[in-house]
C-alpha atoms as an extended CHARMM CRD file, in Angstrom:
* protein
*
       106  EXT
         1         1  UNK       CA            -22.7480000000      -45.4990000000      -17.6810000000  PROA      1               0.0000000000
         2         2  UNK       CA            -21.4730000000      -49.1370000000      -18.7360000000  PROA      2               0.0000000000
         3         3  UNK       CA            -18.2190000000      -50.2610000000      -18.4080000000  PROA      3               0.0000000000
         4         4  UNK       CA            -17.6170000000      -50.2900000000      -22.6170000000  PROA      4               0.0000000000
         5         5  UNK       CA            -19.0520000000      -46.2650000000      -22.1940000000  PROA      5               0.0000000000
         6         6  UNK       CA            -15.6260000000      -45.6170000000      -20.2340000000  PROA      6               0.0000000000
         7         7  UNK       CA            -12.9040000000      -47.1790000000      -22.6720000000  PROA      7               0.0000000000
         8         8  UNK       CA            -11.8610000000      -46.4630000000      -26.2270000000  PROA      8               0.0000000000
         9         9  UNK       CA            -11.7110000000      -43.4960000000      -28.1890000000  PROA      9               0.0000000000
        10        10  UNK       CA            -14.6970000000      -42.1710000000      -27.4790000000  PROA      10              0.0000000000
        11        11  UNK       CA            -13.4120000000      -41.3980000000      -23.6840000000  PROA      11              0.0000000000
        12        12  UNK       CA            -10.2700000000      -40.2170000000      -24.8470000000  PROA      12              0.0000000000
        13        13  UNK       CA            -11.5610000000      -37.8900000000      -26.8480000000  PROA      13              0.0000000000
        14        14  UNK       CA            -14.4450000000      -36.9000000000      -24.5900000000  PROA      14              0.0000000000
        15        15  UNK       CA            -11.2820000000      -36.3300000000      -21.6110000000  PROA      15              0.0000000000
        16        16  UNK       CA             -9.5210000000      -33.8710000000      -24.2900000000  PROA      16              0.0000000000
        17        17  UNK       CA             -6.9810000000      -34.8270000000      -26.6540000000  PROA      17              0.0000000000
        18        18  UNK       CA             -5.2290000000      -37.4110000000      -28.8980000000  PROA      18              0.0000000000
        19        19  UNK       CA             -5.2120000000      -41.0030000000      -27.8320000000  PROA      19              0.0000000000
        20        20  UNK       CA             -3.5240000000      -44.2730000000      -28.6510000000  PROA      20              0.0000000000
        21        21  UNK       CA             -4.7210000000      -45.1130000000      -31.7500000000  PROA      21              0.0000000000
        22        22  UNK       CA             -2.5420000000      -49.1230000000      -32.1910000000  PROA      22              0.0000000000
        23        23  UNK       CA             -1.5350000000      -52.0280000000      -29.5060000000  PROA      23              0.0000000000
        24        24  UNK       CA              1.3140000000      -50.5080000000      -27.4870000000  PROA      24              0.0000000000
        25        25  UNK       CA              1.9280000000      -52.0260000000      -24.5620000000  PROA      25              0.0000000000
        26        26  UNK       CA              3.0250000000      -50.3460000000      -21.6000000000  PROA      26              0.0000000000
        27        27  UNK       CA              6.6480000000      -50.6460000000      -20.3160000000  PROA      27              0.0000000000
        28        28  UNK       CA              6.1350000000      -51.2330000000      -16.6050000000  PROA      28              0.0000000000
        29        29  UNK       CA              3.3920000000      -53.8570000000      -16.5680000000  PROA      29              0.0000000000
        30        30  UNK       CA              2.6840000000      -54.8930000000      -20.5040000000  PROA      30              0.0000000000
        31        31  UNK       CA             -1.4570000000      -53.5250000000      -20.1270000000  PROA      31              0.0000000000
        32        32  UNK       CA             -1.9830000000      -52.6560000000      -23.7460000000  PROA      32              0.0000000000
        33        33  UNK       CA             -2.7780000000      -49.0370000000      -23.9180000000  PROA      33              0.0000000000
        34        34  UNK       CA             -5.1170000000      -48.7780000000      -27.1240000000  PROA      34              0.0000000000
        35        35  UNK       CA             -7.7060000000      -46.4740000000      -26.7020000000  PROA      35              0.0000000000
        36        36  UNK       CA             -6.0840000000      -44.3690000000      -24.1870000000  PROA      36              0.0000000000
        37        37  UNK       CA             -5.4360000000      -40.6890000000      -23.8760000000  PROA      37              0.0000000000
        38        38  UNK       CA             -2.0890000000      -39.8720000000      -24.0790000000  PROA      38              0.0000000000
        39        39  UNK       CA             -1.9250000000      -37.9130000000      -21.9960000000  PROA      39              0.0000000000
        40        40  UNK       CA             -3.3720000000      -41.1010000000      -19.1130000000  PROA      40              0.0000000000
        41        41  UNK       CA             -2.0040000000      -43.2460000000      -16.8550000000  PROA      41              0.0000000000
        42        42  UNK       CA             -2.6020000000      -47.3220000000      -17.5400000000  PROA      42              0.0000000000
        43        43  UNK       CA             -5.3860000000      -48.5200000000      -15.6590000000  PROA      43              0.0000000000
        44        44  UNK       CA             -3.2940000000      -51.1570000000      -14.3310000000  PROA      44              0.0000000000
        45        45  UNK       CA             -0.0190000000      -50.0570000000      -12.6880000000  PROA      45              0.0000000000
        46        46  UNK       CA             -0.4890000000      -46.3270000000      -13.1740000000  PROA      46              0.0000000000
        47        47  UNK       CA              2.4220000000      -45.5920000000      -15.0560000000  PROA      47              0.0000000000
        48        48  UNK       CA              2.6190000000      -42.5280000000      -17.7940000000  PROA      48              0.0000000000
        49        49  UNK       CA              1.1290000000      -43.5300000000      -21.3290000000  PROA      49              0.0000000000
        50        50  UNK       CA              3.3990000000      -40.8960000000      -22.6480000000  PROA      50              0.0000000000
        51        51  UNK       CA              6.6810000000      -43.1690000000      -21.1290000000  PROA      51              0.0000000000
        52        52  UNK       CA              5.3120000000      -46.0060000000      -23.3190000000  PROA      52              0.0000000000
        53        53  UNK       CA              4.7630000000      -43.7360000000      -26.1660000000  PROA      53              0.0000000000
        54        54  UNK       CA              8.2550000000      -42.7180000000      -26.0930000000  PROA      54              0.0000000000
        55        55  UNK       CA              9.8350000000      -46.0660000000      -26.2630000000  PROA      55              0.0000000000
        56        56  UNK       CA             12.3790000000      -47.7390000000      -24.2650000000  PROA      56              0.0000000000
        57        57  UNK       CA             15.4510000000      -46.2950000000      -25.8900000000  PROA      57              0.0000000000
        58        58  UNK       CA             18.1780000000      -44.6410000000      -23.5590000000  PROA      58              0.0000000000
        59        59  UNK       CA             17.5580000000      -41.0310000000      -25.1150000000  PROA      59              0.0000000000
        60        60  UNK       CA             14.3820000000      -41.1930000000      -23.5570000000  PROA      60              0.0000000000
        61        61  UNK       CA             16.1240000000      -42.5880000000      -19.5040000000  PROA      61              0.0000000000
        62        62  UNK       CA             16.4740000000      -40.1960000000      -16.7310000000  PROA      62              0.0000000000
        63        63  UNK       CA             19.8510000000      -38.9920000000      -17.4380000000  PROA      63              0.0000000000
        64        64  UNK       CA             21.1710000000      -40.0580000000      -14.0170000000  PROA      64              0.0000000000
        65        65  UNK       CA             20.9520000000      -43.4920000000      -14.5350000000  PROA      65              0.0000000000
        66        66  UNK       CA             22.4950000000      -42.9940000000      -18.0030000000  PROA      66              0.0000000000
        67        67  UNK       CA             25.0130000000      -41.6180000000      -16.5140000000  PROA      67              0.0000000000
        68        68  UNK       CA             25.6740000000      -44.1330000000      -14.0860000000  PROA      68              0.0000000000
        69        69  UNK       CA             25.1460000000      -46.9860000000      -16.6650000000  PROA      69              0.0000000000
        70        70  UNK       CA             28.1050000000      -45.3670000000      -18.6600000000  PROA      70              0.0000000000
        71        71  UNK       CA             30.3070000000      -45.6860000000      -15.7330000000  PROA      71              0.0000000000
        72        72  UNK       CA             29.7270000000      -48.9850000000      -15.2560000000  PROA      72              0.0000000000
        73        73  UNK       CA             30.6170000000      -50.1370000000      -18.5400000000  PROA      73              0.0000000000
        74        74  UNK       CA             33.7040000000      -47.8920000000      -18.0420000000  PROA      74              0.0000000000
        75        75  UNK       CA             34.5270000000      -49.6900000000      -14.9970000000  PROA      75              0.0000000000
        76        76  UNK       CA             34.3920000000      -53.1420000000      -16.6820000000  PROA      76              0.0000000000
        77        77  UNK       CA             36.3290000000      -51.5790000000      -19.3880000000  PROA      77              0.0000000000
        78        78  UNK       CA             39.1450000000      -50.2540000000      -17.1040000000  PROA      78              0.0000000000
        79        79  UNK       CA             39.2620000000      -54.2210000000      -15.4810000000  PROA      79              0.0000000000
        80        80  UNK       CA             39.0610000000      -55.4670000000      -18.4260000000  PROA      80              0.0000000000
        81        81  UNK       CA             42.3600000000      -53.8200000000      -19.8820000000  PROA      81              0.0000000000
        82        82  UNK       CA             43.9320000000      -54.4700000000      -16.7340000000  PROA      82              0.0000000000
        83        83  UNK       CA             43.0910000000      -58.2630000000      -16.6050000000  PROA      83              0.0000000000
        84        84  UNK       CA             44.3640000000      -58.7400000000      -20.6020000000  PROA      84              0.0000000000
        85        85  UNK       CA             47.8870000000      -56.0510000000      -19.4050000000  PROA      85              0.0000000000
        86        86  UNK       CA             48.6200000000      -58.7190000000      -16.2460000000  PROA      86              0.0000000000
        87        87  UNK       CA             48.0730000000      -61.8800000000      -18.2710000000  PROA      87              0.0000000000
        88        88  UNK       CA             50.7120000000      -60.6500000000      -21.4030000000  PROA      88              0.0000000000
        89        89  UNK       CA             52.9900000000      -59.3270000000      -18.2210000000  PROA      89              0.0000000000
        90        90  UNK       CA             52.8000000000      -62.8610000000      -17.2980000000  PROA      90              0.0000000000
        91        91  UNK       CA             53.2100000000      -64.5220000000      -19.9090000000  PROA      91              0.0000000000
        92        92  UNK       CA             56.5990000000      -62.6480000000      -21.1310000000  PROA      92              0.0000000000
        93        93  UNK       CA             57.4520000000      -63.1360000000      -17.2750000000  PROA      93              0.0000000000
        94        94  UNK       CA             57.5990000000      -66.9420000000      -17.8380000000  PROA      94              0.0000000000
        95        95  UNK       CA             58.8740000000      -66.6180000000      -21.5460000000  PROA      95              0.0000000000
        96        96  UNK       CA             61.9700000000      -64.7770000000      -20.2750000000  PROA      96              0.0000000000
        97        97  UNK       CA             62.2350000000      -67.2300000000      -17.3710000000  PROA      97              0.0000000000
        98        98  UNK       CA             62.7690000000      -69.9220000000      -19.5540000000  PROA      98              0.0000000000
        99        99  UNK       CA             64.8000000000      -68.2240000000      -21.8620000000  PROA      99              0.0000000000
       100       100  UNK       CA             67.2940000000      -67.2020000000      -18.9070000000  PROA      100             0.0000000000
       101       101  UNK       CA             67.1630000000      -70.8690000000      -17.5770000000  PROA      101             0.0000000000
       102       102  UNK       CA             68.0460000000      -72.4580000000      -20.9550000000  PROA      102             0.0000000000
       103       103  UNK       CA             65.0080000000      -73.9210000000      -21.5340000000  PROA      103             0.0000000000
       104       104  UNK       CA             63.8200000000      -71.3430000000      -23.8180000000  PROA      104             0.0000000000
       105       105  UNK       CA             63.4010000000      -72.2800000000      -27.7630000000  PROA      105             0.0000000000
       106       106  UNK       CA             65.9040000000      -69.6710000000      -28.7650000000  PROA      106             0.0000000000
């Protein structure tokens, strides 16, 4: 059997089941998965058609890392609101220093 024999539809249909039927590339490596069974691996780094199928959108992310991700940006959010509290703090600081020294405006 020639190497053209193993790849397209034919294979995929002749392994059982639905197949990729446009370019999609795959999400770990970029291999475009045309012709494939869905329910494959890609040829080239053995990662799940089906994860390529599905997109890269974070509904379809192990939760965990969602999870994790989420805390992250909470984190930065948290510094963030302290870095912009400490600057005003500062600022009035030195506004009311030079209002109690007499150099203030008014």
């Amino acid at each position: 059997m020639s190497e053209a024999d193993l790849s397209g539809p034919a294979s995929a249909a002749a392994a059982g089941g639905p197949f990729v039927e446009h370019d999609l590339p795959c999400l770990a490596c970029g291999y475009n998965l045309r012709g494939l069974a869905l329910a494959g691996l890609c040829p080239e780094c053995a990662a799940p058609v089906t994860r390529s199928r599905a997109g890269n959108l974070l509904k379809n992310r192990e939760p965990g890392w969602v999870g994790r991700v989420a805390l992250g940006l909470r984190l930065v959010a948290v510094a963030f609101t302290i870095c912009v509290s400490l600057l005003v703090v500062g600022l009035l600081m030195l506004r009311v220093g030079m209002i109690m020294s007499g150099r203030g405006d008014g």
